[in-house]
C-alpha positions in Angstrom: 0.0 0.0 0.0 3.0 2.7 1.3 4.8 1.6 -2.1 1.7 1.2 -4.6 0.4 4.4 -3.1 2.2 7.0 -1.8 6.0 6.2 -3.1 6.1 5.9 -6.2 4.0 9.9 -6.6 7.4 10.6 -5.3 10.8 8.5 -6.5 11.2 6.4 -9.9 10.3 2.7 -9.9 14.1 1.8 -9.9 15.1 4.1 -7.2 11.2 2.6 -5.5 12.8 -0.8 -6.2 16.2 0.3 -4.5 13.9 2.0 -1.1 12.2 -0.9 -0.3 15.4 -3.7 -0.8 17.4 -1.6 1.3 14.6 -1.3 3.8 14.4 -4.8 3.6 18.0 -5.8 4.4 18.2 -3.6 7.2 15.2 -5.3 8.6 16.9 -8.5 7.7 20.1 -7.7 9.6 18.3 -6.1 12.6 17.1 -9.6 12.9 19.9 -11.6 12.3 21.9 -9.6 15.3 19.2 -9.4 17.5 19.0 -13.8 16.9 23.2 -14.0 16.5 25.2 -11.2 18.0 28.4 -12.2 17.0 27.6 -12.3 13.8 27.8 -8.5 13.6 30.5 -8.8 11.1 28.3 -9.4 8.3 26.5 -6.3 8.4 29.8 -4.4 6.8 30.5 -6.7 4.6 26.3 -6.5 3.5 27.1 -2.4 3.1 30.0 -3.3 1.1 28.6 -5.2 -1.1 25.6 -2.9 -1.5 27.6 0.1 -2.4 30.0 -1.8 -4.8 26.9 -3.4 -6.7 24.8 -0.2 -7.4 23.7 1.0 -10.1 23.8 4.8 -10.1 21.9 5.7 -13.0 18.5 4.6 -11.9 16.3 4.4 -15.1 19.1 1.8 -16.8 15.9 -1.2 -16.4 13.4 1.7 -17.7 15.6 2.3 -20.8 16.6 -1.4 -21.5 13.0 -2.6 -21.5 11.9 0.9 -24.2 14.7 -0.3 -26.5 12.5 -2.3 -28.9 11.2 1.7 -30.4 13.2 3.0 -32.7 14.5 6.8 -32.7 16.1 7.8 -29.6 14.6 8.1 -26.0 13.9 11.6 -25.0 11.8 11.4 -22.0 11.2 8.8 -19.2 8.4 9.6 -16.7 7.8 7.6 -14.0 4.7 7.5 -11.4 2.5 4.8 -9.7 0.1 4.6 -12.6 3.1 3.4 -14.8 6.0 4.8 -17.4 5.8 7.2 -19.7 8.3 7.7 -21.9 8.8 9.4 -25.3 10.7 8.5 -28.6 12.2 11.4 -31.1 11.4 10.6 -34.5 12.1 13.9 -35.5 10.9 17.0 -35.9 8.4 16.5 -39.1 6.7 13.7 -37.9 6.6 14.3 -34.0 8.0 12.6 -30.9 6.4 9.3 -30.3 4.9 8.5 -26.9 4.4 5.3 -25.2 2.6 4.8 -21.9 3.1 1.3 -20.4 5.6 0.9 -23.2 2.3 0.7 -25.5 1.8 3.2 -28.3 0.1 6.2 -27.0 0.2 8.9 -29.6 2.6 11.6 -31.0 2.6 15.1 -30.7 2.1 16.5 -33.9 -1.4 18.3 -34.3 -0.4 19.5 -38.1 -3.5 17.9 -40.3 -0.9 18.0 -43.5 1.0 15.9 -41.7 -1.2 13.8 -40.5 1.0 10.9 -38.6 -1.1 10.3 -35.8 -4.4 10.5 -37.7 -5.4 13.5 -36.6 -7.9 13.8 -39.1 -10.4 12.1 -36.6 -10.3 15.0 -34.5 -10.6 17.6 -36.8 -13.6 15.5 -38.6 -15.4 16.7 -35.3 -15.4 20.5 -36.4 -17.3 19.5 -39.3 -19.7 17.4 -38.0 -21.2 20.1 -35.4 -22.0 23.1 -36.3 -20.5 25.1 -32.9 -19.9 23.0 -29.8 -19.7 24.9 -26.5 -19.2 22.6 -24.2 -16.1 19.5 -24.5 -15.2 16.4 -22.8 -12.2 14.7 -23.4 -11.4 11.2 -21.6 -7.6 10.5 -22.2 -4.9 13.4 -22.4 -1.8 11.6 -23.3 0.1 13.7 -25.4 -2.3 16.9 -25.3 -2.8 16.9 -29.5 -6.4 16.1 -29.9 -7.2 18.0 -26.8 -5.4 21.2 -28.4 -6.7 20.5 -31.3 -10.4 20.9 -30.0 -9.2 23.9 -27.9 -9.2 25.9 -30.9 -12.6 25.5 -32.0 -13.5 29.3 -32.4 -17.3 28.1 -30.6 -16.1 26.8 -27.6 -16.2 28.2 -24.0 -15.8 25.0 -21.9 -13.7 21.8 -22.1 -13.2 19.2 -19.5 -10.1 16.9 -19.5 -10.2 13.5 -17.9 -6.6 11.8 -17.3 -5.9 9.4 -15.1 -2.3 9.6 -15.4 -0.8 13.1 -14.1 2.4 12.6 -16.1 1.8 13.3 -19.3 1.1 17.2 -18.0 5.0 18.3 -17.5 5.6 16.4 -21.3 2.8 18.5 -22.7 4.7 21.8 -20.8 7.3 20.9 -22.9 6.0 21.5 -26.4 5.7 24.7 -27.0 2.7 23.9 -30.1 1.2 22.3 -27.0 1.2 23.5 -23.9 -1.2 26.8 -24.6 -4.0 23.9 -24.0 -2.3 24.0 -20.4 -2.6 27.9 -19.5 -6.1 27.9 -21.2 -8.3 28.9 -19.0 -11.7 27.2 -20.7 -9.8 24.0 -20.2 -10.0 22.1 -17.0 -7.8 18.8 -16.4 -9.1 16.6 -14.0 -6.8 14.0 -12.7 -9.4 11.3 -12.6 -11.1 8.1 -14.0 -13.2 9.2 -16.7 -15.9 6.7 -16.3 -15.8 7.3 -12.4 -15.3 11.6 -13.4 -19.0 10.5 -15.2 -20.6 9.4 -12.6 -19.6 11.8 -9.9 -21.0 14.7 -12.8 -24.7 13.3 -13.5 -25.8 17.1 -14.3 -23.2 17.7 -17.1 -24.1 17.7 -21.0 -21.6 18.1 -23.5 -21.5 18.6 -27.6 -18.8 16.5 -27.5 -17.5 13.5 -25.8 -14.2 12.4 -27.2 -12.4 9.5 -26.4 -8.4 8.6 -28.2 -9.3 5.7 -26.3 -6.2 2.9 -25.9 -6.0 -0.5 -27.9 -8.9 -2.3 -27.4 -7.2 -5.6 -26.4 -5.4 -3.8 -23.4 -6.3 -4.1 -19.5 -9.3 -2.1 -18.6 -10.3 -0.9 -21.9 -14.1 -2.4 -21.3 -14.4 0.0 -18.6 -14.7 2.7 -22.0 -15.9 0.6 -24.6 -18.8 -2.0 -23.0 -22.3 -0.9 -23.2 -22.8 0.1 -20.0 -20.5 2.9 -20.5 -22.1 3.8 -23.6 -25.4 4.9 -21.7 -23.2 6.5 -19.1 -21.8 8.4 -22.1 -25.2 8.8 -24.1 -27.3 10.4 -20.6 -24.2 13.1 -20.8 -25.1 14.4 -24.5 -26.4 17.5 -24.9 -28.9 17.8 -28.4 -27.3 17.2 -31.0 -23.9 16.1 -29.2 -21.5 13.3 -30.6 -19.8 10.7 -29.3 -16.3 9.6 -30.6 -14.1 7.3 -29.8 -11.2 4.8 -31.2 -12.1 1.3 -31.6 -8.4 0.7 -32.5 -9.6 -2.4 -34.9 -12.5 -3.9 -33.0 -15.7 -3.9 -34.6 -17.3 -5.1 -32.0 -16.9 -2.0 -30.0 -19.0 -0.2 -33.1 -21.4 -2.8 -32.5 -21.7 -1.7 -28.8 -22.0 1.2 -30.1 -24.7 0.9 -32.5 -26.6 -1.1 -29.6 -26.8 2.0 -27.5 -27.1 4.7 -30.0 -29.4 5.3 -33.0 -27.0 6.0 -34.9 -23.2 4.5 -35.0 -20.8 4.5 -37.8 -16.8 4.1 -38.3 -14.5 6.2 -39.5 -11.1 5.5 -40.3 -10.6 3.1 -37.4 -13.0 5.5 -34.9 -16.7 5.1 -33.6 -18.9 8.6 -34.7 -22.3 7.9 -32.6 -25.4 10.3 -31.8 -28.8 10.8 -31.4 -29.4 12.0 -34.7 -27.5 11.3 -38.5 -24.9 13.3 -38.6 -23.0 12.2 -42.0 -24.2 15.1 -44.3 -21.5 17.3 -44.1 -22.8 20.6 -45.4 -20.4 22.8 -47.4 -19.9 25.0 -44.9 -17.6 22.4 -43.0 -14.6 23.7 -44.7 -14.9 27.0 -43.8 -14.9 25.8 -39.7 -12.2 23.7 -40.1 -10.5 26.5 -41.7 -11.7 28.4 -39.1 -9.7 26.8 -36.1 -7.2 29.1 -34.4 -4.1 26.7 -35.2 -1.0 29.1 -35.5 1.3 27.9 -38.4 -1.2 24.8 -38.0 -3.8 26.9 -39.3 -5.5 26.0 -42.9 -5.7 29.1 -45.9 -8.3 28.1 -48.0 -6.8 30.7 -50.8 -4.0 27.5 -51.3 -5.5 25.1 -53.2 -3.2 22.1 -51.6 -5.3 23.0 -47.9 -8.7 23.6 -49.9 -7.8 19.8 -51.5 -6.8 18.4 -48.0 -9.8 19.2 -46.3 -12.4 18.2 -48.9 -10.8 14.9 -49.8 -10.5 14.6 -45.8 -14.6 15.2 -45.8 -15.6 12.5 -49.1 -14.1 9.9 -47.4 -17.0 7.6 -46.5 -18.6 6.4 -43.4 -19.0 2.7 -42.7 -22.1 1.1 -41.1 -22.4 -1.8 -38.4 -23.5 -4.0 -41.8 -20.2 -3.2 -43.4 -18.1 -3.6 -40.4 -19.5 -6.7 -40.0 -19.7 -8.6 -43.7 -15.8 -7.1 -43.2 -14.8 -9.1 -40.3 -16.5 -11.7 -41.5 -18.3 -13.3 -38.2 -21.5 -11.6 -36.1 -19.9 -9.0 -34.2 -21.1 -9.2 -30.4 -22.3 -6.1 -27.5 -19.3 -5.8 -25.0 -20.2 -5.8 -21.5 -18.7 -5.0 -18.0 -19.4 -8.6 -17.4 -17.8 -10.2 -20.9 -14.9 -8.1 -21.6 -15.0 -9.3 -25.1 -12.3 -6.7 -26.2 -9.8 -8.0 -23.6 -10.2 -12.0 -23.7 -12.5 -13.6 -26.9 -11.5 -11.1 -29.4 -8.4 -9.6 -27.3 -5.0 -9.7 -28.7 -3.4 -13.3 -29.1 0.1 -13.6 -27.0 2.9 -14.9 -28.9 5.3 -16.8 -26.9 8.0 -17.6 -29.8 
């Protein structure tokens, strides 16, 4: 509990590692002289040995277990929810995080670029017309999150991360850390399904969810059905849902079986009240509209015109699709089946 809890908010999980060993020994040789008193010789030698056999740079396990990423490592936080650390892979494309040495996003938020997708995220300002009020489950790198922060419409956005980490790598960008000193934006160092709960009252335009593969620990908690009515009661009229299904089509089934309306795009769930696919012509002009710095779109170049309208013809895909795709019935996760994380998780390779 003292270790799970309280020390590792405060030291690295190498140096948390070293704490409790050493507490451990000394515990171990208060016993052995308190049973043998002439054996106090060994409690030197113990010291000795101690000193001669540590390692001084603490993070060596942390860095030798991130090797398999290419590019070099940059970054390496370290806190009781796990390790953060981030990969450079150079300036054009943008650093690469991992969190629990699991993909976790990059920082890039330049649409022309496009390396992390972020054309999910700006989809959004061309689906509603002018949402006021945002919630985001899922910081990480702060991207999508900025991205959304410069919708000219908004005037509240909620962030829900679990992990407080990733906040001193996002200080560190400067493309990213306005999103920090904005003062419409609220982080909340939280659970995002419990951060739900404890706000019945709240409606939002849009709930949007980078969500984390599918086939990882605790990813029903986001993607069963359950959630889904959590997330539906919190839509204001004519709010959207969106969320990565990172692959499984089952969690656009879930989806479909909560709202009247659920379709995929690119590999993430769109889902509302109402149909929402008829982007009007008027769609570029908002996402030109988003206050992005150098970012920013100019519609008098025909490159960004042609950007954004082939980004807005590609099509959406329906539960029938998705599922003549995949080629079985796709199933409802549940709290109680955690489909995502055992039937249709990810299959572990031992070779």
């Amino acid at each position: 509990m003292l270790t799970g809890y309280v020390l590792l908010d405060y030291v690295s999980v190498s140096s948390g590692f070293t704490l409790v060993g050493t507490a451990t020994l000394v515990i171990g040789l208060v016993s052995l002289l308190r049973g043998c008193p002439r054996c106090v010789w060994i409690a030197p030698v113990v010291v000795v040995g101690v000193i001669v056999t540590a390692d001084p740079d603490d993070r060596t396990l942390v860095v030798a277990a991130s090797r398999h990423a290419p590019g070099r490592i940059k970054t390496i936080i370290e806190n009781r929810h796990g390790i953060i650390h981030v990969v450079d892979d150079g300036e054009e494309r943008g650093d690469v995080v991992y969190g629990g040495n699991v993909y976790d996003g990059r920082t890039n938020i330049d649409l022309r670029l496009n390396s992390n997708r972020v054309d999910r995220v700006y989809l959004l300002a061309a689906l509603h017309p002018a949402p006021r009020k945002v919630l985001v489950i899922g910081l990480s790198t702060g991207a999508w999150a900025r991205i959304l922060s410069t919708l000219p419409s908004l005037s509240q956005m909620d962030v829900v991360e679990i992990n407080p980490g990733y906040l001193p790598l996002i200080s560190a960008y400067p493309h990213l850390s306005p999103l920090l000193d904005d003062r419409r934006v609220q982080v909340h160092i939280d659970d995002g399904r419990r951060w739900l709960r404890r706000h019945p009252a709240d409606r939002f335009d849009l709930i949007v969810m980078n969500t984390t593969f599918h086939w990882r620990a605790n990813s029903t908690n986001l993607l069963s059905r359950e959630f889904m009515e959590i997330a539906r009661s919190r839509l204001a009229p004519g709010g959207i849902l969106a969320f990565n299904a990172t692959g499984s089509a089952d969690a656009l089934a879930t989806a479909a079986a909560v709202f009247p309306h659920a379709y995929r795009w690119s590999n993430f769930v769109y889902a509302a009240e109402q149909d929402f696919r008829a982007i009007p012509p008027q769609a570029v002009d908002r996402l030109a509209a988003l206050r992005l710095g150098a970012e920013a779109f100019d519609l008098r170049r025909s490159t960004d015109r042609s950007l954004l309208n082939d980004m807005l013809a590609k099509p959406f895909a329906s539960v029938h699709d998705v599922e003549i795709e995949s080629g079985r019935a796709l199933a409802v996760i549940t709290d109680a089946n955690m489909l995502t994380e055992f039937k249709y998780g990810r299959r572990l390779r031992l070779d």
